[in-house]
VEXTIDO-700161 format. One line per 10 residues: number of its first residue (from 1); for each residue x, y, z of N, C-alpha, C, O, CB. Coordinates in Angstrom, 2 decimals. Glycine has a CB too. Layout:
VEXTIDO-700161
NUM) X Y Z X Y Z X Y Z X Y Z X Y Z | ...
***
This chain:
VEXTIDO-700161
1) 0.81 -1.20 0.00 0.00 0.00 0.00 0.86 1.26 0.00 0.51 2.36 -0.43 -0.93 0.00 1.20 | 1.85 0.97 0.47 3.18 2.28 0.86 3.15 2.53 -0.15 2.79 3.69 -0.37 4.78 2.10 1.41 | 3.58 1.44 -1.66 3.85 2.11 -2.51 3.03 2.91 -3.71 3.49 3.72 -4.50 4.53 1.48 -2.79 | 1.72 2.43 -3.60 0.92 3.52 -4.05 0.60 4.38 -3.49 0.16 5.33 -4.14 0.07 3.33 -4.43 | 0.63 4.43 -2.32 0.67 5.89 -2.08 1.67 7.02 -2.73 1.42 8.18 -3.07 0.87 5.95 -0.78 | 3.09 6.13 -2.78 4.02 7.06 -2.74 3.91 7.60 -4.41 4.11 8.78 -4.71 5.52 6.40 -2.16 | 3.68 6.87 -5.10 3.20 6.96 -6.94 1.57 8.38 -6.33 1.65 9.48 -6.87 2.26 4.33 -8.01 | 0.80 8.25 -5.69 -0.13 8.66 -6.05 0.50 10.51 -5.46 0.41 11.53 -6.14 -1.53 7.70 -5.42 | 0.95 10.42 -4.37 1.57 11.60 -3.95 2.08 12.38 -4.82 1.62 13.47 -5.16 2.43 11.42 -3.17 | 3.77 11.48 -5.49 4.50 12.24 -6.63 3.97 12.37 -7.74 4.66 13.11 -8.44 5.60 11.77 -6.97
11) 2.40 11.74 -8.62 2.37 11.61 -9.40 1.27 13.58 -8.92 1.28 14.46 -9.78 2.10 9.97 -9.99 | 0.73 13.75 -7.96 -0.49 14.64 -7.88 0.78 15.89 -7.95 0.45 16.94 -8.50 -1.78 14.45 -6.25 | 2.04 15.79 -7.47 3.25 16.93 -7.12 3.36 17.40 -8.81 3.67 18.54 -9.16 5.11 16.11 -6.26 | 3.03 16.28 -9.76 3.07 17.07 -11.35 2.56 17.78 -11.75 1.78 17.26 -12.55 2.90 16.64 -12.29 | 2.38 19.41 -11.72 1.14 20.51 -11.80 0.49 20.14 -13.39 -0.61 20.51 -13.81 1.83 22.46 -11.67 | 1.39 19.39 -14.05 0.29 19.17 -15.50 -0.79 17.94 -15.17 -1.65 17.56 -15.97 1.33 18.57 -17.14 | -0.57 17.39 -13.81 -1.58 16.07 -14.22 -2.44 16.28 -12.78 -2.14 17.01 -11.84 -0.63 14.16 -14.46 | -3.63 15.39 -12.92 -4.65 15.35 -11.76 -4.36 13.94 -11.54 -3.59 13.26 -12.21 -6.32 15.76 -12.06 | -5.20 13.49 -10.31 -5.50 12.23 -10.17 -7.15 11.94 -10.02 -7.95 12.62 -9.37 -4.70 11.78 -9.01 | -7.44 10.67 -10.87 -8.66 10.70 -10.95 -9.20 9.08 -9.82 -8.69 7.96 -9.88 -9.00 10.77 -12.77
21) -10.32 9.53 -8.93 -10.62 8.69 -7.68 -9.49 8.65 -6.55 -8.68 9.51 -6.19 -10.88 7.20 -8.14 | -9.66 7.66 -6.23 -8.83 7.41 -4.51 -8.12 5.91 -4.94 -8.71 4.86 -4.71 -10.30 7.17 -2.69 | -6.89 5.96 -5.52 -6.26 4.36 -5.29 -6.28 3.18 -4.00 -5.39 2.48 -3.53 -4.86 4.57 -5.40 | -7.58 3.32 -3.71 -7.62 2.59 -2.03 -7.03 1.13 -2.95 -7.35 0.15 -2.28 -9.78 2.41 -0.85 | -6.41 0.77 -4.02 -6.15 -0.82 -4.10 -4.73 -0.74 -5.15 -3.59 -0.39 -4.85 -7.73 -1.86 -4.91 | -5.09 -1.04 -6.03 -3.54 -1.21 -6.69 -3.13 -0.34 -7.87 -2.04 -0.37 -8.43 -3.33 -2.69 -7.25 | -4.32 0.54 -8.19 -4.85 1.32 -9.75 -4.55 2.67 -9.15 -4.87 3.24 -8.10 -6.82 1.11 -10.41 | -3.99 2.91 -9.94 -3.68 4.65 -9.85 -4.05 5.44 -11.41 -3.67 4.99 -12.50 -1.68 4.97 -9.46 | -4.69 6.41 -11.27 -5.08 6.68 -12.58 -4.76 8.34 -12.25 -4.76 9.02 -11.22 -6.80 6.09 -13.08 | -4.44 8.68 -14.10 -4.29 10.51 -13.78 -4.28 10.55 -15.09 -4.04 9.74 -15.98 -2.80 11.42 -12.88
31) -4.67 11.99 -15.00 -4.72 12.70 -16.33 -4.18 14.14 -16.81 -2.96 14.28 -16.65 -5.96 12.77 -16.56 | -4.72 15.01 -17.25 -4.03 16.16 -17.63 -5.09 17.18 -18.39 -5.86 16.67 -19.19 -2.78 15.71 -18.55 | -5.15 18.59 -18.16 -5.83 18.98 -18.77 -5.21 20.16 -19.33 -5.78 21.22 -19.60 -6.85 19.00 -18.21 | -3.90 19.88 -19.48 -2.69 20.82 -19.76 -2.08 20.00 -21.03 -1.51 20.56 -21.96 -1.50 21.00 -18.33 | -2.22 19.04 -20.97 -1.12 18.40 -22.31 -1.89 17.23 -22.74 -2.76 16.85 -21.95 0.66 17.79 -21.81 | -1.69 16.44 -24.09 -1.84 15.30 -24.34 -1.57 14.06 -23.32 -0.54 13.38 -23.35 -1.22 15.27 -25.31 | -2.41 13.93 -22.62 -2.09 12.41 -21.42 -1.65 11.21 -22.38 -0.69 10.47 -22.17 -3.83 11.70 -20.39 | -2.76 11.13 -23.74 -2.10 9.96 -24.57 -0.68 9.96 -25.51 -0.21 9.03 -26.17 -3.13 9.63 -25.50 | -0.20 11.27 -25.35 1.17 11.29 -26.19 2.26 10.85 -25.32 3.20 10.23 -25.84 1.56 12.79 -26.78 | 2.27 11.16 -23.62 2.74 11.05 -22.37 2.60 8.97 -22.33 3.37 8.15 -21.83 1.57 12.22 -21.11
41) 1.38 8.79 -23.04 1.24 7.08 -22.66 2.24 6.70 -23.70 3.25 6.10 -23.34 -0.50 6.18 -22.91 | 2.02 7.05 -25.13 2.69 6.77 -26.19 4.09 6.74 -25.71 4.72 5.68 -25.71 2.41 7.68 -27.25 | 4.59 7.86 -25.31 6.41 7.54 -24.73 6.85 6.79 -23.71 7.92 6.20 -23.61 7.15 8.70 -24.25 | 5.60 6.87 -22.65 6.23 5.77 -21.69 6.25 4.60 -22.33 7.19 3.86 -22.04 5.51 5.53 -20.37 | 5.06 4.02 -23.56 5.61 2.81 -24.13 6.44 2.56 -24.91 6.93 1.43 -24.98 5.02 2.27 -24.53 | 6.75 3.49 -25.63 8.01 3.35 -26.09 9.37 2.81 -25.28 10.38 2.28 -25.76 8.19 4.52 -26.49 | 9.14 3.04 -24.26 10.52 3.07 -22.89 10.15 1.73 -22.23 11.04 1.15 -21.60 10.42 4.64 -21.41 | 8.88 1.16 -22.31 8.48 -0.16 -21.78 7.66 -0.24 -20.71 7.49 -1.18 -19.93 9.49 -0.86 -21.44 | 7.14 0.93 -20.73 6.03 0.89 -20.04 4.22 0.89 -20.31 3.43 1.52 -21.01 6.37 1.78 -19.45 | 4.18 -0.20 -19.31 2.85 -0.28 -19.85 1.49 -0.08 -19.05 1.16 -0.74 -18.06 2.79 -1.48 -20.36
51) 0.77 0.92 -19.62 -0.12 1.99 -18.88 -1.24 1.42 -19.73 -1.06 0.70 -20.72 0.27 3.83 -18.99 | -2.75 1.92 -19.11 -3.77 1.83 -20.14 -4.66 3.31 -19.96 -5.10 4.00 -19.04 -4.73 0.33 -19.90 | -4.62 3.31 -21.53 -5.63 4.83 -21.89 -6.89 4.46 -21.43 -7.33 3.33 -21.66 -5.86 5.35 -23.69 | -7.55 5.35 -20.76 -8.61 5.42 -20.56 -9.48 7.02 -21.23 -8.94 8.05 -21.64 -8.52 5.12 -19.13 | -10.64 6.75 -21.16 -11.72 7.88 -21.62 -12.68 8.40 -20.80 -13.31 7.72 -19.99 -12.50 7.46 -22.61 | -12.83 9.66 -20.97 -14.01 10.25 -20.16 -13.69 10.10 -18.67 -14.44 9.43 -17.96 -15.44 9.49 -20.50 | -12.49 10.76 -18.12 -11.71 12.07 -18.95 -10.82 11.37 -19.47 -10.69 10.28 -18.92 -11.00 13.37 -18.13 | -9.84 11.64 -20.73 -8.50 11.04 -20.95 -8.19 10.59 -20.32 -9.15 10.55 -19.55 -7.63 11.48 -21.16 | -7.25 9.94 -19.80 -6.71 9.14 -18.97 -5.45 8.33 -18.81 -4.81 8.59 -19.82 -7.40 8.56 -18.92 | -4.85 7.60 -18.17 -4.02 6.62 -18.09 -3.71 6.54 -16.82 -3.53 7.40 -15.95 -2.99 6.71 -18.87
61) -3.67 5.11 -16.82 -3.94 4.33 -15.27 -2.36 3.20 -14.86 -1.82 2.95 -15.95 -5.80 3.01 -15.50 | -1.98 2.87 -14.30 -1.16 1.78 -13.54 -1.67 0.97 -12.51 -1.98 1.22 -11.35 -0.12 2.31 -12.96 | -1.69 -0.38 -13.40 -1.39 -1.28 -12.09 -0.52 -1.86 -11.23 -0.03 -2.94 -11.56 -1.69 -1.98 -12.16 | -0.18 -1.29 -10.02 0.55 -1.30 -9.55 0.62 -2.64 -8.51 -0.20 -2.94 -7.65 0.57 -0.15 -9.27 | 1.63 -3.21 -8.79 2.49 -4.93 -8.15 3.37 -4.58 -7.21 3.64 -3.42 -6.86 3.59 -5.94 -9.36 | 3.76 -5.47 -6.83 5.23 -5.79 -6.29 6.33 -6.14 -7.53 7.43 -6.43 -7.06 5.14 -7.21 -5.21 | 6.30 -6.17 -8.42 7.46 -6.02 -9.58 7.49 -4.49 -9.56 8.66 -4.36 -9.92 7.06 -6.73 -11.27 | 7.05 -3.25 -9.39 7.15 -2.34 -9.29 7.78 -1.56 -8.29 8.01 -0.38 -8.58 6.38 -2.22 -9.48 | 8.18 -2.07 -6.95 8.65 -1.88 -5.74 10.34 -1.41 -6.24 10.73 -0.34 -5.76 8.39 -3.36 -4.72 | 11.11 -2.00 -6.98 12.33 -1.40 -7.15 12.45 -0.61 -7.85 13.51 0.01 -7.97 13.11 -1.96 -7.40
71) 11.12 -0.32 -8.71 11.78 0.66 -10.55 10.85 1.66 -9.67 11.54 2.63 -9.97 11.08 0.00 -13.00 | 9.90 2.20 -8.88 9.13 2.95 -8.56 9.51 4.48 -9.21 8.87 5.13 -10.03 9.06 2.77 -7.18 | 10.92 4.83 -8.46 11.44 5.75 -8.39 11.84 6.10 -10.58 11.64 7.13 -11.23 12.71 5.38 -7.06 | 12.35 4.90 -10.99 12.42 5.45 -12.27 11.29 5.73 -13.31 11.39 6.46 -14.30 13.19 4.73 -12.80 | 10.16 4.98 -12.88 9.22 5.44 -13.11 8.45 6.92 -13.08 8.01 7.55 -14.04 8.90 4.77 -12.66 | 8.43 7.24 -11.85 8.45 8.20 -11.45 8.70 9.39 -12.03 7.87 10.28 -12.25 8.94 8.03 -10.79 | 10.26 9.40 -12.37 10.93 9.98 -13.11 10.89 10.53 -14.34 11.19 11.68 -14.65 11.52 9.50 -13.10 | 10.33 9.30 -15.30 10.18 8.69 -16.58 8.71 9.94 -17.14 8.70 10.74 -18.07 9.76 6.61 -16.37 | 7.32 9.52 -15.83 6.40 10.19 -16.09 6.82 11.68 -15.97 6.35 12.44 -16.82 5.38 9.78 -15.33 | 7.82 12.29 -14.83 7.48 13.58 -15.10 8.26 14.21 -16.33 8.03 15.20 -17.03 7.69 14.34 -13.88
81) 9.56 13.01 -16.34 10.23 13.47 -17.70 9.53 13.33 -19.02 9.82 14.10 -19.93 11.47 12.73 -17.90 | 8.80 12.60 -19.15 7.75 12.60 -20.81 6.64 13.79 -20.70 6.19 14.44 -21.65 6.61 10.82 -21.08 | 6.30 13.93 -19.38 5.27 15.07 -18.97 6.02 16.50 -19.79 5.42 17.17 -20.63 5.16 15.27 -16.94 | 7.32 16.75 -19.37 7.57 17.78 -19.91 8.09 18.03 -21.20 8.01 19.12 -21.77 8.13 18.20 -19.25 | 8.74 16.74 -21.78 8.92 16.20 -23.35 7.77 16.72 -24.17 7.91 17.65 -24.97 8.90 14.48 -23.48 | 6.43 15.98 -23.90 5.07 16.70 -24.46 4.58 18.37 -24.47 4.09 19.03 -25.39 4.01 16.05 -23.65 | 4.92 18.76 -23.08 4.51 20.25 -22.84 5.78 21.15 -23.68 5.39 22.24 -24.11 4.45 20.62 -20.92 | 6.84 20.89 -23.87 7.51 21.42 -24.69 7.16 21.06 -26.42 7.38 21.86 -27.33 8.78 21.08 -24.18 | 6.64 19.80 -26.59 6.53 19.48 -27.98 4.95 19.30 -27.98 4.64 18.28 -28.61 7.46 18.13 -28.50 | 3.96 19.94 -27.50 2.65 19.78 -27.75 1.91 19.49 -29.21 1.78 20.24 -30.17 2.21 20.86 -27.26
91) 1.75 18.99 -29.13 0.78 17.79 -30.79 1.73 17.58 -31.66 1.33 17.47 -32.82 -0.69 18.63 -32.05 | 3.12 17.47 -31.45 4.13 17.24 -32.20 4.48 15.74 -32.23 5.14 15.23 -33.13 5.16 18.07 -31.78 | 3.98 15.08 -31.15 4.38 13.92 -31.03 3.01 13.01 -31.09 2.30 12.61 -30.17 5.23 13.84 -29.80 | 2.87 12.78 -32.88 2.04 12.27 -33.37 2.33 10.62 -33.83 1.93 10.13 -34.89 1.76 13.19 -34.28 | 3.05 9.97 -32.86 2.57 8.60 -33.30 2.30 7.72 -32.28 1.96 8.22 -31.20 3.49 7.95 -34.13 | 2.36 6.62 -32.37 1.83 5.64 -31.89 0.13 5.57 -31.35 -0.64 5.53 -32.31 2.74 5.44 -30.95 | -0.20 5.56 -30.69 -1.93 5.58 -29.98 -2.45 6.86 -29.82 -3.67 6.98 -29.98 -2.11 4.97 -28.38 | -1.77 7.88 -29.53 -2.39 9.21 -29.13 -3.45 9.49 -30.05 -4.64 9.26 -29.82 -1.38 10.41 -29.12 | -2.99 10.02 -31.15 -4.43 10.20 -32.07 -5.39 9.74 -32.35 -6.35 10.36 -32.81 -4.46 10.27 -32.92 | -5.33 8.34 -32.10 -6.47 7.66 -31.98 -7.66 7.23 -30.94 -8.82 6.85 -31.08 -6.10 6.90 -32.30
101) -6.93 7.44 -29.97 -7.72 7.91 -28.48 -8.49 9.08 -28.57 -9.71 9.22 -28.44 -6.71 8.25 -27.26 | -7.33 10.17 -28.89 -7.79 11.45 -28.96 -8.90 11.70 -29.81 -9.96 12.12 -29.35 -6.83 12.22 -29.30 | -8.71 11.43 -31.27 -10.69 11.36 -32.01 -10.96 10.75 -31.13 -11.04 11.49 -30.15 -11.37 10.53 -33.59 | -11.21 9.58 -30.85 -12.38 8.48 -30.41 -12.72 8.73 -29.38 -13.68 8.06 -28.99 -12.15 7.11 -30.33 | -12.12 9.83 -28.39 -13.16 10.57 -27.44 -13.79 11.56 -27.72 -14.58 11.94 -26.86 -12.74 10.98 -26.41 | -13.69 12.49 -29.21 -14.59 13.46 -29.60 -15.78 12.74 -30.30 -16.85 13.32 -30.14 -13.90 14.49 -30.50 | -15.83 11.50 -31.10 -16.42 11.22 -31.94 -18.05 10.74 -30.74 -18.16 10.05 -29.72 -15.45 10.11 -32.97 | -19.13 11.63 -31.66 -20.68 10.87 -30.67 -20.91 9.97 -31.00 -21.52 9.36 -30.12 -22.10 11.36 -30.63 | -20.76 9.35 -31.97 -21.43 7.99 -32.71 -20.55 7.12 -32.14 -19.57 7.13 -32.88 -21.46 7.85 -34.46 | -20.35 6.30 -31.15 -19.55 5.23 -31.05 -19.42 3.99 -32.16 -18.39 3.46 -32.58 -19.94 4.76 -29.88
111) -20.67 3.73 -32.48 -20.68 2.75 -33.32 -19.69 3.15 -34.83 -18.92 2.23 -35.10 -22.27 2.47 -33.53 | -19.63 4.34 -35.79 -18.41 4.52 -35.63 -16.86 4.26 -35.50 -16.06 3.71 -36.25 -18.59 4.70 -35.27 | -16.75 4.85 -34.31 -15.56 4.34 -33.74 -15.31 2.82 -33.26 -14.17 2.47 -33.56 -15.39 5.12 -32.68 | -15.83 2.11 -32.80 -16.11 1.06 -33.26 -15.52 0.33 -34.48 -14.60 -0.46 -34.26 -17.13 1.21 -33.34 | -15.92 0.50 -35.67 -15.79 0.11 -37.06 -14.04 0.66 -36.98 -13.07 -0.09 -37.12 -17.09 1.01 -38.32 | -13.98 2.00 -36.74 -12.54 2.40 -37.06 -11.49 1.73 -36.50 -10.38 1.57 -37.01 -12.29 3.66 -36.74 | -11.80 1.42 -35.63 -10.77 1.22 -34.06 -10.42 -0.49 -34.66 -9.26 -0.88 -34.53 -12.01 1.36 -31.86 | -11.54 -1.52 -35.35 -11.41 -2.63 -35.67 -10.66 -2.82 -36.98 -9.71 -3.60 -37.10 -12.57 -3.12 -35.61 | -11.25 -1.85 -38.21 -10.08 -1.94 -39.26 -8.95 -1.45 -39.15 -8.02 -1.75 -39.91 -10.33 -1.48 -40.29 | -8.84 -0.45 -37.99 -7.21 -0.11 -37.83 -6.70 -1.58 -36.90 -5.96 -2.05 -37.76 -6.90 1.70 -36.75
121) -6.64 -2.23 -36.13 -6.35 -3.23 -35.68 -5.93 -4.29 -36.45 -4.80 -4.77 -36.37 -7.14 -3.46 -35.08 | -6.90 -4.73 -37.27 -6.98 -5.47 -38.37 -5.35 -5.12 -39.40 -4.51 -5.99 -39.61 -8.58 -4.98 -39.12 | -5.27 -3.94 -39.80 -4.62 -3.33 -40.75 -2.85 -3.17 -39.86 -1.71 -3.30 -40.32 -5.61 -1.75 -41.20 | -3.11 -2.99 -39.13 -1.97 -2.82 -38.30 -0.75 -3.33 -38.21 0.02 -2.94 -37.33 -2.24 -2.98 -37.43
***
């Protein structure tokens, strides 16, 4: 539990990101209403980390283990360093998932997105 706390603390100390609910268990989730949260997911995976986008609000979440107990701190790190990678390069860093999150939370028609989200998969 120590150690989500200590992720949920440093992650709220990032003035570009919020935290969204109360991690009373292993999920820590945050977002941003200052920068692309999904361009921020896009680089941490690039680096090997693996987060999941969420919607309504943007999002990206960690589940947090005990395999996480030693890298905490580079983690840590990692997020506020891509945090400011993005805020210096805002919509510049157009690949991997970001853009496609990003429509598919403007779009009303889900069904839609839907169709898109499956032939891009497909095609991929």
């Amino acid at each position: 539990m120590h150690l989500i706390v200590a992720i949920f603390c440093k992650v709220k100390e990032i003035p570009e990101l919020f935290i969204i609910g109360r991690p009373d268990m292993t999920i820590v989730t945050f977002g941003s209403n200052m920068i692309d949260i999904f361009e921020v997911n896009d680089i941490l995976s690039s680096k090997g980390w693996l987060l999941n986008p969420l919607q309504r609000p943007n999002s990206i979440h960690i589940c947090v283990t005990l395999q996480h107990v030693p890298i905490v701190d580079k983690f840590l790190k990692d997020v506020k360093d891509y945090v400011e990678t993005v805020k210096e390069k805002y919509g510049l860093v157009n690949r991997g998932l970001a853009p496609i999150y990003g429509v598919a939370g403007k779009i009303p028609d889900k069904g839609i997105m839907n169709k898109l989200l499956v032939d891009f998969m497909d095609n991929a």
